[in-house]
C-alpha positions in Angstrom: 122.0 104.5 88.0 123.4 103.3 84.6 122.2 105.8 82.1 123.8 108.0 80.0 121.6 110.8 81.4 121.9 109.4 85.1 123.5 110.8 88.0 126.5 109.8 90.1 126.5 107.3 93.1 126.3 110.6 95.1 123.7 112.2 93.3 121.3 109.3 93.5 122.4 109.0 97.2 121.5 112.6 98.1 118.1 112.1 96.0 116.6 109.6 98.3 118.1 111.6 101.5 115.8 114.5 99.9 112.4 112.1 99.4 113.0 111.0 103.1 112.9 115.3 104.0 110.3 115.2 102.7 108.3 112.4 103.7 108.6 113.7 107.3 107.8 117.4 106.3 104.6 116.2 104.2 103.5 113.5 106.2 101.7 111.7 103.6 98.5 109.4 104.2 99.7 106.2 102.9 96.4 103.7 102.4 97.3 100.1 102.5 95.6 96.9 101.3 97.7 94.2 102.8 97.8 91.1 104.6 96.4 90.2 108.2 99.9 89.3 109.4 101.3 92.3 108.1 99.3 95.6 108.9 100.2 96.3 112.4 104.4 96.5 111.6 103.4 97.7 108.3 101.9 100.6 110.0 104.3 101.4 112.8 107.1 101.5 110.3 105.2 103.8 108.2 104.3 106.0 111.3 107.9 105.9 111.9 109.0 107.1 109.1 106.3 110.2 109.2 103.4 109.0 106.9 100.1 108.7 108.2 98.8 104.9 107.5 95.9 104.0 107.1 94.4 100.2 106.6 90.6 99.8 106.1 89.4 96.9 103.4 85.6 98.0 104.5 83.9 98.4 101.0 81.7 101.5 102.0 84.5 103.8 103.1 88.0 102.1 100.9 87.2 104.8 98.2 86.9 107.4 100.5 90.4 106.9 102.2 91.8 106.1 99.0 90.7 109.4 97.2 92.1 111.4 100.8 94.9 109.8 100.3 98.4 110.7 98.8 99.6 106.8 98.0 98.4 103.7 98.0 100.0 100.2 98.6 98.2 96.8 97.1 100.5 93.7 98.7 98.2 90.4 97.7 99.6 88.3 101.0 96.3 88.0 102.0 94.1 86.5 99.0 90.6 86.6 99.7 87.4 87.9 98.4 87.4 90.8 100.8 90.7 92.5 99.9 90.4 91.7 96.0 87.3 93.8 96.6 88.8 95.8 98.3 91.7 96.4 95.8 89.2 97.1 92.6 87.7 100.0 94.6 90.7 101.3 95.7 92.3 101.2 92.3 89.1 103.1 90.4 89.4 105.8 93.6 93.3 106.0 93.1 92.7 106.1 89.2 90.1 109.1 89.4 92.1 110.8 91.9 95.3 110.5 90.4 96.8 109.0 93.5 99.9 106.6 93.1 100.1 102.9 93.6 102.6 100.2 93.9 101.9 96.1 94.2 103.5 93.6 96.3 102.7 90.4 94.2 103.4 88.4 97.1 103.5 84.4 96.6 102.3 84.6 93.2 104.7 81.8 92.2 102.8 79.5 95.0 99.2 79.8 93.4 98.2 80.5 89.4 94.8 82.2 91.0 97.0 84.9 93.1 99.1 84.8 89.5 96.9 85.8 87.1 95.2 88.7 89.3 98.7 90.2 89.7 99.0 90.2 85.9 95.4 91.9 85.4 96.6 94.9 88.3 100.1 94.9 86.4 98.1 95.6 83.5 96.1 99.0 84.9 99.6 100.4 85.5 100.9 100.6 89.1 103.8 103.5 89.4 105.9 100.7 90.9 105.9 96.5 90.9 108.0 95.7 94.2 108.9 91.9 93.6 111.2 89.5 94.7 113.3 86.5 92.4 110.8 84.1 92.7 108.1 86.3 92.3 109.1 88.0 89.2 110.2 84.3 87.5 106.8 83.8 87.5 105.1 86.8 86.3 107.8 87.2 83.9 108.5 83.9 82.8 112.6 85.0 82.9 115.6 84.6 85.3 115.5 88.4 86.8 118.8 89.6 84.8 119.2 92.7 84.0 118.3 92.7 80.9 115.1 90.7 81.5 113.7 93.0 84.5 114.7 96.1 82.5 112.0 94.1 79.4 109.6 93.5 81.2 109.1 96.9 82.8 109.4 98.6 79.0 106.8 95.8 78.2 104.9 96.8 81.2 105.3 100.4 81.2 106.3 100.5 85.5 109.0 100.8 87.2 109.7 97.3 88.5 111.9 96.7 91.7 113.4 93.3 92.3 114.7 92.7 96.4 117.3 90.2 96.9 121.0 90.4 98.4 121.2 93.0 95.7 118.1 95.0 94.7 117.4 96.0 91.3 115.6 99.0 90.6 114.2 99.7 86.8 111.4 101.8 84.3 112.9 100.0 81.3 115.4 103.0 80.1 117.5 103.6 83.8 118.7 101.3 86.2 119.4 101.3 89.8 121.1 98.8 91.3 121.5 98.5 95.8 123.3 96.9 98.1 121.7 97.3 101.4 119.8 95.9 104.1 120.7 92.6 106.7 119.8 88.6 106.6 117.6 89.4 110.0 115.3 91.1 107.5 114.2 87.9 106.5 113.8 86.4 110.0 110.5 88.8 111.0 107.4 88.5 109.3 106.1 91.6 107.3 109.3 92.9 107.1 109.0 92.5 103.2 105.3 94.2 103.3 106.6 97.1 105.2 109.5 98.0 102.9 107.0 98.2 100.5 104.6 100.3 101.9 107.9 102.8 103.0 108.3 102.6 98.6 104.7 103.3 98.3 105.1 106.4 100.5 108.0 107.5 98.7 105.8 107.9 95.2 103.6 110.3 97.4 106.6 112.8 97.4 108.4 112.1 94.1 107.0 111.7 90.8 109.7 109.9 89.8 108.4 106.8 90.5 112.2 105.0 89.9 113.6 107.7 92.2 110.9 107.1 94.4 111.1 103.3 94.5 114.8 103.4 95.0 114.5 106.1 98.5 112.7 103.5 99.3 114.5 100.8 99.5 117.6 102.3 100.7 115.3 104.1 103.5 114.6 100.0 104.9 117.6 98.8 104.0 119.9 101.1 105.4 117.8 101.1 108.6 117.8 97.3 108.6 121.8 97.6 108.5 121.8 100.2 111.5 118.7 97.9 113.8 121.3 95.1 113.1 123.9 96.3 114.9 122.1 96.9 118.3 119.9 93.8 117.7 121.0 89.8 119.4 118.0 88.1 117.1 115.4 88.7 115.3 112.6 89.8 118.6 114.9 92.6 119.3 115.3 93.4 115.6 111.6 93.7 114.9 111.5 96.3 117.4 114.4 98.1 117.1 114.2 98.4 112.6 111.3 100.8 113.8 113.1 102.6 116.2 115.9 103.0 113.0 113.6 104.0 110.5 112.4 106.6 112.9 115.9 107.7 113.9 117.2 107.3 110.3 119.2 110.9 109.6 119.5 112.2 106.1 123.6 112.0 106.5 123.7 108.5 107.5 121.2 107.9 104.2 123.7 109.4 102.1 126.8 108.1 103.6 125.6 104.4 104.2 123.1 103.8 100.5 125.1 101.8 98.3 123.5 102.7 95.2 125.3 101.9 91.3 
């Protein structure tokens, strides 16, 4: 992390090892508004990791297993009038109950709708915006530089995390930057949505929500790098990033995150 106050590559490194501890000590309920596609991987990856998902858009009981739970995860990659419902209750629970919250904007740059109700969510605070390029040029109106991403989350007042071949990782003062993960993460759907959801769990174990969002990247990418290497496509892949995220040991974390 690049901060005058920030700790070394090894520091950070053992950090996110410590968050992933913990995760499977604590065994967090991680409540998930996502997308159709995505909610079965998103939950076996969380599950495999140690968190205890749970997915219900049901407007009687959302507040309920949002107020029992320890994090919540809003991905918008399913854009309908039941999970935007969904997504206001669950916010008011998670704001009452002080639980933590990160959103996936996903294909906001495909429809001004899905746009402007990720700006009004931005706007009530989420602990961390997970984003990628395209996703961010639009909400941001900037090319995601450094300098620009580290704006808009002073602007913002979040930590915002930007995937790509190199991830960047922000709260507007620090920055995180990582080098992990495979190209056969982009071959299987919901692998995006589940990486998120592994970052939303993190916040449920560290109030730090840049330290949190950053064990949480390196947790999937890391494992991604590791399910690549006994993988022949991306069928076996899907399968076996669980088996690697469930396997995942704190050394390998530490010796494997590139994080600068």
């Amino acid at each position: 992390m690049h901060h005058p106050q920030a700790a070394s590559r090894t520091d950070a490194a053992q950090a996110t090892s410590d968050i992933l501890v913990r995760l499977r000590a604590r065994a967090p309920r991680v409540h998930c508004v996502t997308n159709a596609v995505a909610q079965s991987f998103t939950a076996n990856v969380l599950l495999a990791v140690g968190c205890v998902p749970s997915m219900t858009l049901s407007v009687e009981e959302i507040g309920s297993f949002v107020s029992g739970a320890q994090a919540l995860l809003v991905n918008l990659g399913t854009f309908d009038a039941e999970r935007r419902q969904a997504t206001a209750i669950a916010l008011e629970a998670a704001t009452t109950n002080k639980v933590p919250w990160a959103l996936d904007p996903v294909f906001v740059e495909r429809s001004e709708a899905r746009a402007a109700f990720a700006r009004e969510l931005i706007a009530r605070r989420p602990a961390v915006v997970r984003l990628n390029h395209a996703e961010f040029a639009t909400l941001a109106d900037a090319v995601p530089s450094r300098d620009a991403t580290m704006s808009y989350a002073r602007s913002n007042r979040t930590v915002v995390a930007v995937s790509g071949e190199t991830d960047l990782i922000t709260d507007g003062q620090r920055i995180a930057s990582i080098s992990n993960g495979h190209p056969l993460m982009s071959k299987v759907s919901a692998m995006g949505c589940a990486g998120s959801a592994v970052l939303a769990a993190c916040l449920a174990v560290e109030t730090d929500a840049l330290r949190a969002a950053i064990a949480g990247l390196a947790i999937i990418g890391v494992a991604g790098e590791l399910a690549a290497e006994r993988s022949s496509g991306p069928g076996s892949f899907a399968a076996a990033i669980i088996d690697a995220v469930h396997d995942l040991e704190p050394a390998t974390l530490i010796a494997r995150t590139r994080i600068n």
